[in-house]
N, C-alpha and C positions, 0 to 999 in steps of 0.2 A: 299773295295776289290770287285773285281769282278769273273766271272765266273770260271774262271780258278784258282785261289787261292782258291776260297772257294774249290772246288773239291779236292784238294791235303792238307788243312790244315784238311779237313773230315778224313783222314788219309784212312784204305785200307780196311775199311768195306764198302761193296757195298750201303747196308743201309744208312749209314751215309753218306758218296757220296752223294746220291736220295738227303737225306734232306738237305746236304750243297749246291746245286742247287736248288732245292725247295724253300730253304729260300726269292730268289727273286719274286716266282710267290702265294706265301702260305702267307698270311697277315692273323693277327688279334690273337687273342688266340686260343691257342691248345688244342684242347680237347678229344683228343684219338682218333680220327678217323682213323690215320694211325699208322701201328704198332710201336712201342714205339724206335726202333735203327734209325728210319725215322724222327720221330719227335726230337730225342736227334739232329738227324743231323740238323733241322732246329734251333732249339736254339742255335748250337756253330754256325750257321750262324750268327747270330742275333747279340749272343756277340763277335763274330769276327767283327762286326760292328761296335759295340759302342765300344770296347776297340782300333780299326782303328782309327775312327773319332777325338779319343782323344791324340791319338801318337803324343808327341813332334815332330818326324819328320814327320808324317804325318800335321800336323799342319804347321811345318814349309815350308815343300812344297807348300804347296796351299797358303799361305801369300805369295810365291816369286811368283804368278801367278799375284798378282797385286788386286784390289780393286773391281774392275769392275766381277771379278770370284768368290770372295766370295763367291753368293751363289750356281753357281752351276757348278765350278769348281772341285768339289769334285768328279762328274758323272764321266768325264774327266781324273782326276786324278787316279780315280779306272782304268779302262780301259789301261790305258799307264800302271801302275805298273803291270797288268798283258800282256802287252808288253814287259817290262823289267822280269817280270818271264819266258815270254815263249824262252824270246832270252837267257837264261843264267839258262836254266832250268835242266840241268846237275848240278848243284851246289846243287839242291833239291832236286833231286828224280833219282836215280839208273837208272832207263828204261827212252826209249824213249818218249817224247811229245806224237808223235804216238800211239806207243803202249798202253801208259798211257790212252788217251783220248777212243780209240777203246776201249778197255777195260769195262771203263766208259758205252761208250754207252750201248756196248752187256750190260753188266747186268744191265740198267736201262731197255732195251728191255723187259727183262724178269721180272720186275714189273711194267710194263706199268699199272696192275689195280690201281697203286696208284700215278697215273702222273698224273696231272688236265690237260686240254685240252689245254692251254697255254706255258705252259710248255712241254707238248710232240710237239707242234707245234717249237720250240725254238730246242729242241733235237734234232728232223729230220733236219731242215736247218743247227745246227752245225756239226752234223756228215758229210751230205751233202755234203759242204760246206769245210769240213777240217778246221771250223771257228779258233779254240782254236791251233791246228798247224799255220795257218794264223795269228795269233797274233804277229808274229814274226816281221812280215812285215808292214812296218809304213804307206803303201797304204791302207790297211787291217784296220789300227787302225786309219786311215783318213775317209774311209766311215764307219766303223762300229759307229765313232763319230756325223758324218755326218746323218746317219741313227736316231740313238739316240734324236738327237738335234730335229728332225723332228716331233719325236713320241710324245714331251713333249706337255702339256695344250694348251702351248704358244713358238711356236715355236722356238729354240735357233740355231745360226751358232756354236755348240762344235768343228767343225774341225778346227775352227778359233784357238783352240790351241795347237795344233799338231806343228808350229813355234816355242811357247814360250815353249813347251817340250823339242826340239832340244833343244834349246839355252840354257836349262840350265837342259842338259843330267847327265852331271859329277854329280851334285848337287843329282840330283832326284833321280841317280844309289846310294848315298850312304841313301837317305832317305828311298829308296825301301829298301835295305840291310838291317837296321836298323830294320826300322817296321816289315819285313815278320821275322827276327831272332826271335822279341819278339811275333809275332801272334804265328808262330810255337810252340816255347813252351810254352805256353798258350790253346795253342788248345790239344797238348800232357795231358795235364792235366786235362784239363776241358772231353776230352775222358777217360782218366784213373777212375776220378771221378765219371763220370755218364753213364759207361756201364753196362751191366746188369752181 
């Protein structure tokens, strides 16, 4: 999952928000440095990962990607499904993309002391940018892939599947459907369990 799910499987604590976005920039063990609704929010990041990566249909989309994307088809993968959330994001969430995302921001604004310097760099270009409303837009998730591919160790062309996306939409809208049913209520949970 990518930025935008995490953000909305965080459910409607500002807090956990912070840390289901954090989860990308915040590596290694946790160890109380930031307040505790922040870190809860980085570990439903973490297990919203490994319980993704293991999704039957998560699985079985990235097998129809072909051989050659095994390994890093996945990056890819996340990215489009939060294309297909942002296009059909009325199904998920009562208020607008917009509103939703604004929101987000202002109250990450106001705990800016616990945003690592990576991470607020990443916030200011989204807001910016209208990145996460942009998601809609398959230009949008062409260079944000494009971008991606650039940053890695060793350079990857990811825009290169943005094609085999198209071509097998129908597919990929019912393994998105599938997976974010069961992240949702999993994440319902795994909140319920370890709020304060």
């Amino acid at each position: 999952m990518n930025y935008l799910a995490h953000l909305l499987l965080s459910g409607s604590d500002p807090d956990w928000q912070l840390g289901g976005l954090l989860g990308d920039f915040v590596k290694g063990p946790l160890k109380g440095n930031l307040p505790e609704p922040i870190e809860a929010g980085i570990r439903l990041h973490r297990r919203i990962d490994l319980l993704s990566d293991r999704h039957p249909a998560y699985v079985a989309a990235l097998r129809r990607l072909g051989p050659e994307w095994r390994r890093l088809g996945g990056i890819g993968l996340d990215i489009w499904f939060d294309h297909l959330l942002a296009s059909h994001w009325q199904q998920w969430h009562p208020e607008t993309l917009e509103t939703f995302t604004e929101t987000c921001w202002s109250n990450f604004r106001a705990r800016r002391l616990w945003i690592p310097e990576n991470a607020k760099a990443f916030i200011q270009r989204a807001e910016q940018f209208k990145l996460l409303p942009g998601y809609r837009e398959v230009a949008v998730i062409e260079r944000t892939l494009a971008r991606v591919g650039e940053r890695l160790k060793r350079p990857q062309p990811l825009a290169q599947l943005v094609p085999l996306f198209l071509a097998d939409a129908a597919a990929l809208e019912q393994d998105f459907h599938s997976l974010f049913t069961d992240l949702s209520q999993q994440a319902v949970l795994f909140r319920q369990q370890n709020s304060g």
